[in-house]
N, C-alpha and C positions, 0 to 999 in steps of 0.2 A: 122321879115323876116328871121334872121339867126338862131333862132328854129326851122319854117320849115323846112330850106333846113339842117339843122342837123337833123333834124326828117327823112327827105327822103335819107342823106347820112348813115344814122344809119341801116335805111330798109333796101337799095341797101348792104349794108354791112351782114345782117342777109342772105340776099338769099346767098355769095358767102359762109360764114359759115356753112350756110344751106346745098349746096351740096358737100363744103367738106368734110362734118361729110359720107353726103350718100356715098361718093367715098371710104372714109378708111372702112366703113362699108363696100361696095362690096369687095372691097381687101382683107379683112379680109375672107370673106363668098368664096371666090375664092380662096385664100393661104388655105384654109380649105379643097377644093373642097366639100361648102357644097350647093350644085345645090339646094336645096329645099330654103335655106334660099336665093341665087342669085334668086330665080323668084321674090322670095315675093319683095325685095330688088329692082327689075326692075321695081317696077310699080311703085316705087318714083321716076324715071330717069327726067321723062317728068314732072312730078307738083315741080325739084326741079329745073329745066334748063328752065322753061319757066318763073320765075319772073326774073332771072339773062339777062337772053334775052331783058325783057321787061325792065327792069334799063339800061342793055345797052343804047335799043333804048332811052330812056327817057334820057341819057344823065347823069346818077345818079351812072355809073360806069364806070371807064376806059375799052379800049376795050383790052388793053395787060391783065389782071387778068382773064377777060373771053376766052378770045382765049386759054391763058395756061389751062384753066381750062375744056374745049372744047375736045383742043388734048390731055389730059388726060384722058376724059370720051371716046377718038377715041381710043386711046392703050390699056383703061381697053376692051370693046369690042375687039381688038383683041387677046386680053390674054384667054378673056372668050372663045371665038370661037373656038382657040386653045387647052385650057383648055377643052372643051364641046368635038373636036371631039379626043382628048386623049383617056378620059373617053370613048365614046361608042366604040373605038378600043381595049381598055382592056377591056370592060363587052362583047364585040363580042368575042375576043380569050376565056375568060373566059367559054363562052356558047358553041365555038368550046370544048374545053376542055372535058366540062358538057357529050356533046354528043358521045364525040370519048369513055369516060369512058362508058358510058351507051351500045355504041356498041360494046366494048368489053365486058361486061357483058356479054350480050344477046350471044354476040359469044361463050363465054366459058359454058354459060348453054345449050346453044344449042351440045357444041361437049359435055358436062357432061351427059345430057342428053341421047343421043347417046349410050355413052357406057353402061349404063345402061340397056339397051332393049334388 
């Protein structure tokens, strides 16, 4: 009987290793700001938070590991959030930029233009 339940304390032990590995890897993909690798990175959230959950509920992991682990994955979400609308505020000024250069352009070829005629 005490192989089993070190068999199931060993499990419930792999999922929290499990999503800590995921959590350094988003930190990692986010200290980088590399968005392409945080999507991919997102869709292990859910299949690594749902056996941690369900050890929970089973009674196969204390509930203080998971909680820390919980409000950890609620601050990386707001770093990311943060993170996210940084980014489209500098690729927005970026694009104002893009466009004031291009209308200046157009302006000086248009009065170039001009005196040419």
């Amino acid at each position: 009987m005490a192989d089993s339940h070190d068999a199931f304390h060993s499990e419930s032990e792999v999922c929290l290793v499990n999503f800590d590995r995921l959590m350094a890897d988003l930190g990692r993909a986010l200290a980088d700001e590399n968005w392409e690798s945080l999507i991919s990175l997102n869709a292990g959230v859910k299949p690594a938070t749902e056996p941690m959950i369900a050890a929970l509920e089973a009674g196969l992991v204390e509930p203080e590991p998971v909680r820390v682990r919980l409000e950890e994955l609620r601050q990386f979400l707001d770093a990311a959030g943060e993170g996210a609308a940084r980014a489209k505020a500098e690729a927005e000024h970026a694009l104002k930029g893009v466009n004031r250069n291009r209308n200046a352009a157009k302006a000086y070829q248009n009065i170039s233009g001009s005196r040419l005629k």
